[in-house]
C-alpha positions, 0 to 999 in steps of 0.5 A, a space after each residue: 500500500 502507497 500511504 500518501 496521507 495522514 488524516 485524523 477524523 473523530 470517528 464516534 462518540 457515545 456517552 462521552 467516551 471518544 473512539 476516534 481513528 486516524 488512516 494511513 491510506 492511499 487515496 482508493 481507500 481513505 473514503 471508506 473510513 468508518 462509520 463504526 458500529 457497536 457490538 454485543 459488550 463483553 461483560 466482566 463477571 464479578 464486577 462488570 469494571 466496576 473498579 478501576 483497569 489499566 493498559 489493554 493488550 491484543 495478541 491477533 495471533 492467538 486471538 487474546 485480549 488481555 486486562 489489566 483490572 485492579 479489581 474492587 477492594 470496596 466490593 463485598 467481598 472485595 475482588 482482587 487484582 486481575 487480568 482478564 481474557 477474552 476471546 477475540 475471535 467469539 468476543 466472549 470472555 474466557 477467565 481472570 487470572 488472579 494476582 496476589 493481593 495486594 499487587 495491582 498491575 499496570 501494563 501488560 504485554 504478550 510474547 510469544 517465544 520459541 518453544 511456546 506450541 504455536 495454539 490459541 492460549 499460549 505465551 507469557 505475559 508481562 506485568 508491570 505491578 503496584 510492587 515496582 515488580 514485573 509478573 510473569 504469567 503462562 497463558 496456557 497454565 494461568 499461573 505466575 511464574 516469575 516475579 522480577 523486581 525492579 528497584 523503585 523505591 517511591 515510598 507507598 507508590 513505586 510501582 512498574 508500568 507500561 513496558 514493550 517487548 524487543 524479541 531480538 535482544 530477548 529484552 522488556 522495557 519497562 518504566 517506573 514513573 513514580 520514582 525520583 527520578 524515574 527509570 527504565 528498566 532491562 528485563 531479560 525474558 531468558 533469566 527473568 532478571 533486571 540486566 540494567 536502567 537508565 534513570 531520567 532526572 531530567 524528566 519533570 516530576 509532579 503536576 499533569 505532564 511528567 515521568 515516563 510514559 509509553 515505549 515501542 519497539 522498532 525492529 527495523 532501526 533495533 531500538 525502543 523508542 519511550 514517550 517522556 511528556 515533558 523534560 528541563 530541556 523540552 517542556 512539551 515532551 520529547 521522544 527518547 530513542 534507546 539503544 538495548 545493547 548500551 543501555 543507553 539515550 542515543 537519540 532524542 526529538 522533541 515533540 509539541 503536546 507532551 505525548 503518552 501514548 505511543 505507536 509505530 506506523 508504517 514509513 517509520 513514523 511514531 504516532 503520538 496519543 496528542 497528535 504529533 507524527 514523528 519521522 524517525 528517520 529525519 528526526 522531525 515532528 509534525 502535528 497531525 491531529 488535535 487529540 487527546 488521549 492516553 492509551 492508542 494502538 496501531 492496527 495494521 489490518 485496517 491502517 489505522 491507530 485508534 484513540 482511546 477518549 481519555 475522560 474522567 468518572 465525573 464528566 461521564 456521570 454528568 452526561 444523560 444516560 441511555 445514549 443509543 449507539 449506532 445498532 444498540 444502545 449502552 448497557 445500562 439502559 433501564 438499569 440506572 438513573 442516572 447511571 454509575 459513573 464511566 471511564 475509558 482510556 485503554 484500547 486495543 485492536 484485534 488485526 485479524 478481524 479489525 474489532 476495536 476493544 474498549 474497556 468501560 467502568 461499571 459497563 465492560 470491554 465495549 466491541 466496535 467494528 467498521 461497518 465497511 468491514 463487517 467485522 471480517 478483517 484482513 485478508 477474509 
């Protein structure tokens, strides 16, 4: 496919919560962009999100979503910490596997490595936890298997967060953003220890924009690449490039809008949560898009990255409730008035079937599909 543009087009909003899609798309194909249309939500047993989640991860491969959720402490009884999985393929959710109290996770990342049978429901997953810990979980055993500490310190807050995966060096990148200064560390996937870290005392600490945020992946160039909203030197954030081998800053491009989330486009391109493209060849930023968001994810079935609307439980609860959306209406109808409050900032993508997963407070993963698509995905 020749990407000839960049176009950002808020795409549907329900209820205050955004999806919004930004195309790469050669100019046959970019009118066929949405509209979208909501299917079944996948309720989560137990609490239905009525706690609070994190990062959101799709593994196409082995038609996976994966959760974090916090659980509900103030439930009776409480419900622990979790990750939660659903089927992609049938959107129905599968199982929770439960973490040890009073561990909380964060991001979460699914690798596949060589010896893994190649079936739906295996790998490893990698938590960033509450503890400054990285939980290592076998898909097909549902059980934990490693827990690798990390060496935050952050008195009652240092916790592990959001963390990529490099499979060439067999490493895991993963932030601890409440530690003074924050860092990253090097996971190895082979002895499930902490190899090295870079620390970022140049990273504001405190307020709305700081510590360290989303990293990438690009085999291509062999480096990660980690969204730090803002810095002494760049107060509207820069993009770090990160060399595994030296442990090392080797590269840094500042960015506009403080990003968060990040992703890798087609072209070499890193796409920012606020609207900043960032060509990784020339080094150069371009502001593409005014949006806002926290979590995004690029979908290479459909050429596009979606944005998960980064809102909080008081807007939404201020909202009027039983919202239809575009062939159904929001779960709550006649259930509540007004309904409990609502929050969303994660989202994933499934690329073989092009089904966009939105995790909502006190409702579920919300399902959304181009109408164009019908759901079948690549190459179907």
């Amino acid at each position: 496919m020749n990407y000839k543009k960049l176009c950002a087009v808020p795409m549907l909003v329900f209820a205050g919560l955004a999806l919004f899609a930004t195309a790469f798309a050669d100019d046959s194909n970019h009118d066929k962009l949405g509209p979208y249309q909501v299917l079944p939500t996948i309720v989560i047993p137990d609490t239905a999100l009525s706690g609070v989640f994190d990062i959101s991860w799709v593994d196409s491969d082995n038609s996976r979503y994966y959760l974090t959720d916090r659980g509900n402490v103030t439930a009776t009884p409480p419900v622990p910490a979790r990750i939660d999985v659903i089927d992609t393929k049938h959107d129905k959710f599968l199982y929770s596997i439960k973490l040890p109290l009073p561990i909380t996770g964060n991001g979460v990342v699914a690798i596949q490595k060589s010896h893994d049978d190649e079936e739906e429901g295996t790998g490893e997953l990698w938590v960033g936890a509450s503890n400054s810990t990285a939980i290592v979980i076998d898909v097909k055993t549902q059980s934990i298997v490693a827990s690798i500490p990390t060496h935050g310190t952050a008195a009652g807050t240092a916790r592990a967060d959001e963390l990529s995966y490099d499979p060439d060096h067999h490493l895991i990148l993963i932030a601890n953003d409440r530690d003074n200064p924050p860092f990253v560390s090097f996971l190895s996937t082979e002895t499930r220890t902490e190899i090295g870290y870079i620390e970022f005392p140049q990273a504001i600490f405190g307020g709305t924009n700081h510590g360290l945020e989303q990293s990438v992946w690009d085999g291509k160039k062999g480096k990660f690449y980690l969204a730090v909203p803002a810095t002494s030197t760049n107060t509207n954030g820069e993009i770090d490039e990160i060399d595994p081998v030296s442990k090392t800053v080797t590269h840094v491009i500042p960015t506009t809008c403080s990003p968060a989330g990040l992703a890798l486009i087609p072209g070499q391109r890193l796409m920012t949560s606020c609207g900043d493209v960032v060509d990784i060849g020339t080094s150069t930023t371009t502001h593409a898009a005014n949006v806002s968001a926290d979590e995004i994810w690029f979908n290479p079935g459909d050429d596009r990255v979606y944005f998960g609307g980064f809102v909080s439980a008081a807007v939404l609860s201020a909202l009027p409730p039983y919202s239809p959306v575009g062939t159904g209406t929001l779960p709550w109808t006649g259930f509540l008035t007004p309904p409990p409050p609502q929050f969303s900032h994660s989202i994933a993508a499934d690329s073989e079937n092009n089904q966009i997963f939105l995790p909502v407070t006190n409702v579920g993963v919300m399902v959304f599909t181009d109408e164009a698509d019908h759901g079948e995905g690549e190459g179907n």
